[in-house]
C-alpha positions as CSV (number, residue, x, y, z in Angstrom):
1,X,0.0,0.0,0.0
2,X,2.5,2.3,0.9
3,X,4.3,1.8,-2.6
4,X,1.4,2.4,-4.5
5,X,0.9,5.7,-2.9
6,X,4.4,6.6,-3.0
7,X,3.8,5.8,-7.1
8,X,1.2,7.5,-7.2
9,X,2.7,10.7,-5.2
10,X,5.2,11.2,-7.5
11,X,3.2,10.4,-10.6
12,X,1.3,13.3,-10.0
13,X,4.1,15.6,-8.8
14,X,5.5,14.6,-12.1
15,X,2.6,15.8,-14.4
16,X,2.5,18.4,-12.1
17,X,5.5,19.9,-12.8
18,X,5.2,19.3,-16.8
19,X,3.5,22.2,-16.4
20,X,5.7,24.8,-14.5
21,X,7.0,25.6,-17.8
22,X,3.7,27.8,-18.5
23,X,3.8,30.9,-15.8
24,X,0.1,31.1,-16.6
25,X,-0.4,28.1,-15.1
26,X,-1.7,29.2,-11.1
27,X,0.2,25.9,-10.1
28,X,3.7,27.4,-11.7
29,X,5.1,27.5,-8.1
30,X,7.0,24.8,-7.2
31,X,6.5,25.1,-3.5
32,X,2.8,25.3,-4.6
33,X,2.7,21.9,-6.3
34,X,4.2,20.2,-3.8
35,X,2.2,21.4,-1.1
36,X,-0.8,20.0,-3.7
37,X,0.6,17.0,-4.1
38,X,1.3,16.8,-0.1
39,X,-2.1,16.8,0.5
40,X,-3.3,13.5,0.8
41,X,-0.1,12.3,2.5
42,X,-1.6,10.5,5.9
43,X,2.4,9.6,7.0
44,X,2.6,13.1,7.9
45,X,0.8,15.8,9.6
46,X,-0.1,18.7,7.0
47,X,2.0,21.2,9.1
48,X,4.9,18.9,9.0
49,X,4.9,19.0,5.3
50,X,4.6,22.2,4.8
51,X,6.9,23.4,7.1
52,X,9.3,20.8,5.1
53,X,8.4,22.0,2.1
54,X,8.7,25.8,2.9
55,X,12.0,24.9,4.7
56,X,13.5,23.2,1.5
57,X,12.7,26.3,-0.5
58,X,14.0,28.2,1.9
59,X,17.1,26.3,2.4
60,X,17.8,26.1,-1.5
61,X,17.7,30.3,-2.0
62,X,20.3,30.3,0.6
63,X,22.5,28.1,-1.2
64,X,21.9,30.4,-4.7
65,X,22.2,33.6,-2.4
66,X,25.2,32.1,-0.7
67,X,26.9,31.6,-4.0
68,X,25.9,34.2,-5.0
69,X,27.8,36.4,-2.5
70,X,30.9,35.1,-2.6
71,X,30.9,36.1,-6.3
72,X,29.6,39.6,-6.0
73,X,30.0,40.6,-2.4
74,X,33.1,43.0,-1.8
75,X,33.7,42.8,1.9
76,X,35.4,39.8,2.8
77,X,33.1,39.1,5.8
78,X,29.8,39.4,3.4
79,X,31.8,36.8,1.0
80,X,32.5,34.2,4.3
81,X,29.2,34.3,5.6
82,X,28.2,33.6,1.8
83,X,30.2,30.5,1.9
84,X,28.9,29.4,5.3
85,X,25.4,29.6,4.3
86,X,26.4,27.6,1.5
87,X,28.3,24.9,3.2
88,X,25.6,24.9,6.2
89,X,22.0,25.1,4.5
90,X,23.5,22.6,2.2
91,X,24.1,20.5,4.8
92,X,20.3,21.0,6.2
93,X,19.1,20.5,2.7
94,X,20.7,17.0,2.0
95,X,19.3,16.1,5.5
96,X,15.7,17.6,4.8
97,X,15.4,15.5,1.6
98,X,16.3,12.5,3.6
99,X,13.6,13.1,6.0
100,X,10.9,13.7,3.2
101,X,11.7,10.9,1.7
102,X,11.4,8.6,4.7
103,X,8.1,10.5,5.4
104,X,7.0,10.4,1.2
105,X,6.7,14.1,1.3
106,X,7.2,15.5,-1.9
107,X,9.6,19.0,-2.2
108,X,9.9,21.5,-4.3
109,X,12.5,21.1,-7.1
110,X,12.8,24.8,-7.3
111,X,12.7,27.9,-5.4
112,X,9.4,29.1,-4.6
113,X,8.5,32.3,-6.4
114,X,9.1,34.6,-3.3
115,X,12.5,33.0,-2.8
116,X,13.2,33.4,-6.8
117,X,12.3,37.1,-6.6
118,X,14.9,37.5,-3.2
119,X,17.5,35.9,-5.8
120,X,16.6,37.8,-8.9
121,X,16.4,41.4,-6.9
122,X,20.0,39.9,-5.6
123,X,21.3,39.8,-8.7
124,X,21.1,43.0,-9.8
125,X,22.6,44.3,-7.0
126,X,26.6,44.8,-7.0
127,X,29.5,46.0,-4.9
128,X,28.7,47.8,-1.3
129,X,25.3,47.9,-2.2
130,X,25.0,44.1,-2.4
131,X,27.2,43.4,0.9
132,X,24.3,45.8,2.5
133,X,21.4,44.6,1.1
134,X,22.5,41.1,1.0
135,X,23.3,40.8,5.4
136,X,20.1,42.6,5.8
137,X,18.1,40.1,4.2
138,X,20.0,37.4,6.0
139,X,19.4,39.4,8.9
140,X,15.6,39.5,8.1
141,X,15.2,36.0,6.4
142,X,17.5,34.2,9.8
143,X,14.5,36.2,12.2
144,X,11.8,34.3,10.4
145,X,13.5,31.0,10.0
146,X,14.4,30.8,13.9
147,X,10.6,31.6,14.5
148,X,9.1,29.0,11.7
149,X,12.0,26.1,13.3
150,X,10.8,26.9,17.0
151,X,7.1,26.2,15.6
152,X,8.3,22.9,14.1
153,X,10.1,21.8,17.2
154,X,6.3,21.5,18.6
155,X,5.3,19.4,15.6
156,X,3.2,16.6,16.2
157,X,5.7,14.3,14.5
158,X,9.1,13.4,16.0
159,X,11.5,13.3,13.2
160,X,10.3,17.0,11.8
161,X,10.6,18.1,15.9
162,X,14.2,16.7,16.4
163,X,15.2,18.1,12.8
164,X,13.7,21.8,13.9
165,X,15.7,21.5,17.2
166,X,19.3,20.2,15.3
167,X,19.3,23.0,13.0
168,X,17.8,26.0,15.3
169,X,21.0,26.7,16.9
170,X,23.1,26.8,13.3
171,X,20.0,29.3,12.4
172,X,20.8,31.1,15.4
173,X,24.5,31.3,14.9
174,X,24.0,32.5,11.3
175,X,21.5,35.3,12.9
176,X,24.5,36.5,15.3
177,X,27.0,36.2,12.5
178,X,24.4,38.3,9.9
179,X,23.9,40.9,13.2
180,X,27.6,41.2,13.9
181,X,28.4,42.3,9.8
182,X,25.7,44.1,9.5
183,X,26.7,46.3,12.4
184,X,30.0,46.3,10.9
185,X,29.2,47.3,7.4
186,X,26.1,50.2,7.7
């Protein structure tokens, strides 16, 4: 039984996505289809999956923004962090996927289309300006992580819990770390 839903699960997230190619499509979003598609999944409390599924969006526009900064960024501090948020939230990512997949909880296979627009309005940006706008929004994005992570670690399921409660205090260390160059750089 549980094969033949898992089949099924990602049969339909597979059509599904077929058709994020069209932006007229109101499913375009990645994180949107998934949720869909998460919707019948019994293994899994719906606010377990979608806090996975907003969390693996989440974790994959730090990676891009990461990267991101340690190419454009021109204070050495901004380009560190940049490679710390891509070493760490990769880290979280590989682990969240693991999880989902133990739980059959489909992800996104993209940023979400909020995430995508943080990346995009990213990339325009360059020198100082970037370094500044670029720690603020880590300052900004690290305050509503911490908040949606200390929500999870009251989930009703215990694997989504402990994962919320492993990866609060890296969140929290990034937060101090975004604080501490964002003082330095205003």
């Amino acid at each position: 039984m549980k094969k033949t839903y898992l089949f099924f699960a990602i049969l339909i997230a597979a059509a599904s996505l077929q058709s994020c190619g069209n932006s007229d499509d109101a499913n375009s979003d990645s994180v949107e289809v998934a949720k869909d598609v998460n919707e019948d999944n019994k293994l899994v409390p719906e606010n377990a999956s979608e806090f996975m599924v907003k969390a693996a969006s989440g974790g994959m526009m730090e990676v891009q923004l990461g990267k991101l900064a340690q190419s454009k960024a021109v204070n050495e501090r901004v380009k560190a962090f940049g490679a710390m948020m891509e070493r760490d939230h990769t880290a979280a990512n590989e682990e969240m996927k693991t999880l989902a997949g133990s739980k059959s909880v489909v992800l996104p296979s993209s940023l979400g289309e909020d995430h995508q627009k943080h990346v995009n309005d990213m990339n325009e940006k360059t020198g100082a300006e970037f370094d500044k706008e670029y720690i603020s929004m880590m300052v900004d994005d690290h305050k509503k992580d911490i908040s949606d992570f200390e929500n999870a670690t009251k989930s009703d399921d215990a694997d989504v819990k402990a994962f919320a409660e492993k990866t609060l205090p890296v969140l929290r260390m990034h937060l101090d770390s975004a604080n501490a160059i964002h003082d330095a750089i205003k």
